[in-house]
C-alpha positions as CSV (number, residue, x, y, z in Angstrom):
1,X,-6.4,6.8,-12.1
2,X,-3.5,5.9,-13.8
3,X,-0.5,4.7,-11.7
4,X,2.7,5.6,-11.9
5,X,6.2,4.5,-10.2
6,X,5.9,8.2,-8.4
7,X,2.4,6.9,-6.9
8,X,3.8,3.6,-6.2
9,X,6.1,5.2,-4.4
10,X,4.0,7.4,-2.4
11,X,1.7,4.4,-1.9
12,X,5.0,2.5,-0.5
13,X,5.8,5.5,1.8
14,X,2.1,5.2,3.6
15,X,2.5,1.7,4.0
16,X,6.6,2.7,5.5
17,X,4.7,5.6,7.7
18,X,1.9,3.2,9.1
19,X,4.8,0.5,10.0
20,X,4.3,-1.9,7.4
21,X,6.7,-4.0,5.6
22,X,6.7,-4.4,1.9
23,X,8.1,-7.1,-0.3
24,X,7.9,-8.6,-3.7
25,X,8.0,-12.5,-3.7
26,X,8.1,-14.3,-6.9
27,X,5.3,-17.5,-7.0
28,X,1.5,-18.3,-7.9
29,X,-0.2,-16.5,-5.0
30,X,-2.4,-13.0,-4.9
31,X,-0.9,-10.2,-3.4
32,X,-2.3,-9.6,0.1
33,X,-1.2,-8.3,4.4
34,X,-1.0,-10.0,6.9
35,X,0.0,-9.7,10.7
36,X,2.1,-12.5,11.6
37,X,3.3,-11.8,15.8
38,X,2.8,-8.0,15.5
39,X,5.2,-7.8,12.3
40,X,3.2,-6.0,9.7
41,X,4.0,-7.8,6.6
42,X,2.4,-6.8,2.5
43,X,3.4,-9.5,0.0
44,X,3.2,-8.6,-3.6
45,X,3.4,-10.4,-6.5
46,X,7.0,-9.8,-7.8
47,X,5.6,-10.7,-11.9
48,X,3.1,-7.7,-11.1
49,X,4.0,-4.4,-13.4
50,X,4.2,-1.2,-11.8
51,X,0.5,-0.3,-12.4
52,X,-0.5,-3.8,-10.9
53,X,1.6,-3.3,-7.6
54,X,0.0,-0.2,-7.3
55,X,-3.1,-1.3,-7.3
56,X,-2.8,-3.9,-5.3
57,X,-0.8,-1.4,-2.7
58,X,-4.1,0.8,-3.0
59,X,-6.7,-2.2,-2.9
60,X,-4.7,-3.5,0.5
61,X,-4.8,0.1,1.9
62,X,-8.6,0.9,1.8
63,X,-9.0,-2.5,3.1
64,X,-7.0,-1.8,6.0
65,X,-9.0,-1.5,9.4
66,X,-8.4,1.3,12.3
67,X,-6.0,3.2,9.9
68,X,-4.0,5.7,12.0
69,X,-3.5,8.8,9.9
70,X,-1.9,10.6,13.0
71,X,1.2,8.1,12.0
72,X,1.2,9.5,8.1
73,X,3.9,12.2,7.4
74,X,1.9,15.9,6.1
75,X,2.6,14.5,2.1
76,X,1.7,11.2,2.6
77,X,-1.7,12.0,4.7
78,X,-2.8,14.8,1.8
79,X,-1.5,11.6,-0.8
80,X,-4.2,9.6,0.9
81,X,-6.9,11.9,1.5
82,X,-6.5,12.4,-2.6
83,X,-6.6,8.8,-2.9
84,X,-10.1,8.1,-0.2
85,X,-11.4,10.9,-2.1
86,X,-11.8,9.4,-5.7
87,X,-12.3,5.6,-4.3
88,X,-15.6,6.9,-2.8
């Protein structure tokens, strides 16, 4: 799948719907979540192109345990049903 700053986007918006923040740090580190005192926190790589943060957006997101899709607006659930689909 090719990504796109659209699909970055939507990928973005699941991550806004399930409560997760997003942010793009400059450094020598791979991209990755973490849960520091309930604050749901994604760090990318800010050097990453668009393609690269998606992927990384998508590779955090499958990865993610006891997603709740109840939380996921009507777009951004069919987005990620698209998304489980081709991954499997």
């Amino acid at each position: 799948m090719k990504f796109t700053s659209t699909k970055k986007k939507k990928l973005e918006r699941i991550f806004e719907d399930l409560g997760y923040s997003i942010r793009y740090e400059k450094g020598r580190f791979n991209s990755g979540h973490c849960i520091v005192h309930r604050d749901k926190i994604v760090i990318i790589n800010r050097f990453f192109d668009t393609e690269g943060r998606a992927r990384v957006l998508l590779d955090i997101l499958l990865s993610l345990k006891n997603l709740n899709e109840k939380k996921l607006s009507a777009e951004s659930q069919k987005f990620f049903n698209s998304l489980v689909r081709r991954a499997q």
